[in-house]
N, C-alpha and C positions, 0 to 999 in steps of 0.2 A: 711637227714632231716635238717639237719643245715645247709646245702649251700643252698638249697631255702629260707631258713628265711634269707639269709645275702640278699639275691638278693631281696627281698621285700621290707626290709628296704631303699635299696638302691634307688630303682625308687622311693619311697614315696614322698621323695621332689623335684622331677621332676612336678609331678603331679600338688600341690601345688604352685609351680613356678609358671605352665601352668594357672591355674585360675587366678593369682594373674595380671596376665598381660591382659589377658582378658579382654576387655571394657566393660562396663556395661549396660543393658542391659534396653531400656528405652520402652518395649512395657511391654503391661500388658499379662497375661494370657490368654486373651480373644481375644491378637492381636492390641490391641490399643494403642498408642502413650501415654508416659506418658513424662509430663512434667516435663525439669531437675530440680533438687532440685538447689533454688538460696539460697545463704547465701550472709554474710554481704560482702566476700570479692569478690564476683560478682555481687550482684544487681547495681553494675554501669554501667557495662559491659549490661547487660541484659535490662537496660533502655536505652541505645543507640542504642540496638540491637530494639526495639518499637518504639523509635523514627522515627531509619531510613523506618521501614516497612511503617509507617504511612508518613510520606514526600512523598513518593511514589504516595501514592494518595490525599495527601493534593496538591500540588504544584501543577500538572496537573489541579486540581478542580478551585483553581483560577485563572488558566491562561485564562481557558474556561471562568472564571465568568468576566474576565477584557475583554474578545475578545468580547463575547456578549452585554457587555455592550458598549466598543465602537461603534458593527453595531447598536445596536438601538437605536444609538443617532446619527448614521448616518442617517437612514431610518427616524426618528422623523423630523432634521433636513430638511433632502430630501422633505419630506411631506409639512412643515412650506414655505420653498422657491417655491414648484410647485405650492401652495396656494394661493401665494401671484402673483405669476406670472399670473395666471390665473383671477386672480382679479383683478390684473391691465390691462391685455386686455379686459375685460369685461365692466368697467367701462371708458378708459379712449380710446380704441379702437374703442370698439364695441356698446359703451355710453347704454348699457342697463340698462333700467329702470323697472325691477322685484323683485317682494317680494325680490329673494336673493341677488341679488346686494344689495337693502337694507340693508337687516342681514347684510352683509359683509362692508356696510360702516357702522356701528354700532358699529363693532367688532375693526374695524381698521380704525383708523381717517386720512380715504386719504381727501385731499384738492382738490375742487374743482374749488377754484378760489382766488384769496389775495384782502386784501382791507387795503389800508396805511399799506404795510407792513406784517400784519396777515391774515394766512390762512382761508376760508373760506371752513367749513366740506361739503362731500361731504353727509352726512346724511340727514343734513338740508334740500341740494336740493332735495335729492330724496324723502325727507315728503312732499317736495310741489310738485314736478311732479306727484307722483304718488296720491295725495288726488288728483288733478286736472282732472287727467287723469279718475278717478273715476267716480268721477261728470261726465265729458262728456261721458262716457259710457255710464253709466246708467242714466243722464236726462239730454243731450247734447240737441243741436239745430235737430231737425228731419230734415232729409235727408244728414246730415254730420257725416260722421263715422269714429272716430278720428282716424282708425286704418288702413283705405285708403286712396287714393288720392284725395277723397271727403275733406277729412279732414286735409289734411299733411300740410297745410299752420295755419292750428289752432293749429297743434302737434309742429310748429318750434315756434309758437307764446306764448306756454306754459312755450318750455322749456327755453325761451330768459326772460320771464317774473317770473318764479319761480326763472332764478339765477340772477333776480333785485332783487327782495326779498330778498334771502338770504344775496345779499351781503349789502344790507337796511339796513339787520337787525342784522348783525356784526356791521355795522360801529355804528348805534345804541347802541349795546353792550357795545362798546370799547369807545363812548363819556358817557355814564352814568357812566364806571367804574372809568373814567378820571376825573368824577366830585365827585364819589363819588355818585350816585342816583342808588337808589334800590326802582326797584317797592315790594309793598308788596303783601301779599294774598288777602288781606282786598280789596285794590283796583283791585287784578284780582275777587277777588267774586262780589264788585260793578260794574265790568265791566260786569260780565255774567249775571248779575241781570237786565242788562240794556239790552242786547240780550234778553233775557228770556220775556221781555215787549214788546218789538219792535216787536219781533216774536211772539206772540202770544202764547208762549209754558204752561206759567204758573207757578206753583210751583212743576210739578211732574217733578222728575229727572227720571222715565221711559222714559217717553214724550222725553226728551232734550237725552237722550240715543238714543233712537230710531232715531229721528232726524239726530244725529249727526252719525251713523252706517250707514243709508240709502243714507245720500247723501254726504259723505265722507269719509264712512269707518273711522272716528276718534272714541275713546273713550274720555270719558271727561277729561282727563290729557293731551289728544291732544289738544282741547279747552284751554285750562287754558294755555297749551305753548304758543299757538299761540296768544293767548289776551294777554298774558306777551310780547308778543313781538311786537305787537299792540302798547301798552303803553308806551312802549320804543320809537318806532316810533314817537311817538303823542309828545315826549319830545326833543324830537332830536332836533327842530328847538330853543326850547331856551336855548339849551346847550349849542349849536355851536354859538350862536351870543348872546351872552350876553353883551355886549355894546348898541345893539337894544332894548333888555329886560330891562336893569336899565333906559334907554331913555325915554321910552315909561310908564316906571310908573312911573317915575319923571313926566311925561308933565299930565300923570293920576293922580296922587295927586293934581298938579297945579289946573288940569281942576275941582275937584271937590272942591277944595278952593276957586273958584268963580272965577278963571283969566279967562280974555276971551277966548273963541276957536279960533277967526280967531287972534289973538294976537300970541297965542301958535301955530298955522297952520305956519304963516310965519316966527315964529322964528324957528320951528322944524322940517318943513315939508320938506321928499325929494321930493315931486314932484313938477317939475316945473312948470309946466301947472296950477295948483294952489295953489302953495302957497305965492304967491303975491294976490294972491283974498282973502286969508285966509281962504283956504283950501275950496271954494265955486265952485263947477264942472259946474257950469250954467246950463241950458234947454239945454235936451237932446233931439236929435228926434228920430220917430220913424219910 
């Protein structure tokens, strides 16, 4: 009986050993993973270890978010240039004159021709060809069809005479800016006031609407453009020769301070033919 009690003793702290080496055991009862216990002298260790799991998919994420955003500012890019390219043969190729050509010189101020140096928009011509082209659609001369051979001698006579106009009505522009002259509202509303009589329209603005829809396709801001640029026009000759202009009412004051006319004819007159008569054309026949 006492050598098995020695032999008991003896393995006891074998046993003991055996646990004590043993790693620890991180599932639960149930089989589930349980998380290690962190203290102070690992939680640094342990936020490195979250760190690095998260870079994992952090770094991948914006790599994807910088490649995406390079192609679609390729493709955006791509888009903006085939746009343009397509708008320049349309316009400057293929000279079409449609609603969208319009929009597109709207959007993008292609030049259509220079005058002293400054470009001349391609929008402006396309507001007068295409109001033009209207008009002869829809109450042209009967039996010419601006859009056949009936017609095509009136289609090159259009488009030669809207890009006079336009470029009128730059150079217009750029002598009032040069002087300093700004038409006002007042005189573009005394100007439609003056259409309004001439034409019979009245005081209804339906009236002058319908008018101006049926046989122009304008609205009345189109109106008011084009009377602005009317006006412009109508000043142009004394902006540009103002030497003629202070002459001419120097000899206008003279003439109504009582000096004679044919006095003032031969001292001012350029023409030759009379202004040795003082300014007297003689009998004319018929």
């Amino acid at each position: 009986m006492a050598k098995k009690k020695s032999i008991l003793t003896t393995k006891k702290p074998k046993i003991k050993k055996w646990i004590s080496d043993k790693k620890p055991d991180l599932t639960s009862s149930a089989g589930d993973e349980v998380a290690p216990r962190i203290t102070n002298d690992t939680v640094a260790e342990h936020r490195e270890e979250v760190l690095a799991e998260a870079r994992r998919f952090v770094y991948p994420l914006q790599h994807n978010r910088h490649k995406v955003a390079i192609i679609s500012a390729a493709i955006v890019i791509g888009i903006i240039a085939l746009s343009l390219i397509a708008s320049l043969l349309m316009l400057y190729r293929f000279k079409s004159t449609s609603e969208f050509a319009y929009r597109i010189s709207q959007l993008v101020p292609f030049p259509v021709s220079r005058v002293n140096g400054a470009y001349v928009g391609y929008d402006d011509y396309l507001f007068e060809v295409k109001n033009s082209l209207f008009y002869y659609r829809n109450h042209g001369q009967e039996g010419v069809d601006i859009d056949d051979e009936t017609g095509s001698d009136l289609l090159l006579q259009t488009y030669q005479q809207s890009l006079d106009k336009v470029k009128l009505d730059a150079l217009a522009k750029m002598t009032a800016k040069e002087y300093d002259v700004e038409i006002s509202e007042q005189e573009v509303d005394e100007a439609i006031e003056e259409i309004r009589s001439q034409g019979g329209v009245g005081e209804s603005d339906q009236v002058l609407e319908d008018i101006l829809l049926n046989f122009y396709d304008w609205e009345v801001e189109d109106l008011r453009h084009t009377v602005k640029l009317q006006l412009y026009r109508q000043k142009l000759p004394q902006l540009v020769d103002t030497t003629a202009r202070d002459k001419a009412s120097a000899t206008l004051a003279k003439l109504t301070g009582g000096q004679d006319f044919s006095e003032l004819a031969k001292q001012n007159s350029e023409d030759l033919l009379t202004k040795e008569n003082g300014g007297v054309i003689g009998l004319i026949s018929r």
